[in-house]
Each structure stands twice: as C-alpha cells, then as structure tokens.
N, C-alpha and C positions, 0 to 999 in steps of 0.2 A: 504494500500500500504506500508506503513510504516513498521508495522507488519513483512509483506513480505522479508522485506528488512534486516531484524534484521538477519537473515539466512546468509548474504553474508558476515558478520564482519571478517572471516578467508580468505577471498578473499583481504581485504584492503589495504593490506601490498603490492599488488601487484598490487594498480592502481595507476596510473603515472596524478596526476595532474595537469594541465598547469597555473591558477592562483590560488596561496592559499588565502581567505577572512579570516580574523580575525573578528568578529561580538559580540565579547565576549564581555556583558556588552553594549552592545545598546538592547534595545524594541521595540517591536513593532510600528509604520512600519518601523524603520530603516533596519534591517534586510534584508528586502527585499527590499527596495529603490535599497542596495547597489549592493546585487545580481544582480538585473536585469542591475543595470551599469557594473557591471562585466561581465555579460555573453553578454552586445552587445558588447565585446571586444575580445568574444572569435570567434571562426570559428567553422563550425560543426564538430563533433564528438570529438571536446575537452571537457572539462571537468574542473569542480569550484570545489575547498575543501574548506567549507564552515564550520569555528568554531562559534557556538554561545551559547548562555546561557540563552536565552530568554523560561522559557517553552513552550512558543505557538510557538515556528520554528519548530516545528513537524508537527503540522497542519497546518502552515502557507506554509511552504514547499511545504509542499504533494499538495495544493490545487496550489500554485503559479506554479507549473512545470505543472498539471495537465488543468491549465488554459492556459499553455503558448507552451506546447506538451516537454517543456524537461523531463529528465529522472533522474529521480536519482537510480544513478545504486551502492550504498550503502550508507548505513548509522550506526551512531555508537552510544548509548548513554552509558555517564558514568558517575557515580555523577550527577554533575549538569552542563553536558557540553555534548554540542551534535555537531555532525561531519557528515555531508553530501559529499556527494559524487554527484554533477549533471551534467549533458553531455549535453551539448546544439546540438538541434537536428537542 
C-alpha cells in the first residue's frame, strides 16, 4: 500500500490538513498511541499530517489504518523522516 502511495508525492502540496502531529523522535508504540488520539478528534473525511522518524511508521501505519479502515491518501519519505497523509473515514 505504501508503495502505492509513493506515486501521489506531487499531489501533496495540495492537501489541506486539519491536524498536523509532530511524532519526530518518539518509537514505537508512541506513534501510534498518538494518532489514534488524534484522529478521535477528527470528523470524517478530515485528514492527520502525520511527521515521524521512527523507521517502523511505515509498516506500523499501513497496518494501523488498515486495521482501523482509515486511508492514507499520501505519503512522503525523505532522509530519515517520513510524512503521512491519513483521512479518517
């Protein structure tokens, strides 16, 4: 899924996030603790931009939305910092 997702990076500049997470420098499972407090804050079809640094928020992502039916409708990695884009369904 992820994979997939690497396609949309020229799309990015044009999605409008409603809460940005900082997660840069927490590990696993903080990451995703926080997420999920974040996205019960959201309403559907908003949207979490999500910074972390953790290398498993790749796979941890992909399987948490995948578990939970949200979407991550882009993603960005760069160095050693990766940027989600997920929409709470």
């Amino acid at each position: 899924m992820i994979q997939l997702m690497k396609g949309l990076r020229n799309n990015m500049a044009n999605l409008a996030d409603n809460i940005e997470l900082d997660c840069r420098g927490l590990n696993d499972p903080m990451p995703i603790i926080k997420v999920k407090q974040a996205m019960d804050n959201l309403k559907s079809g908003e949207i979490l931009k999500l910074m972390a640094t953790d290398p498993g928020s790749s796979k941890d992502m992909e399987s948490w939305t995948r578990q939970t039916g949200n979407t991550i409708v882009a993603f960005k990695e760069s160095q050693s910092e990766y940027v989600f884009y997920i929409q709470k369904t």
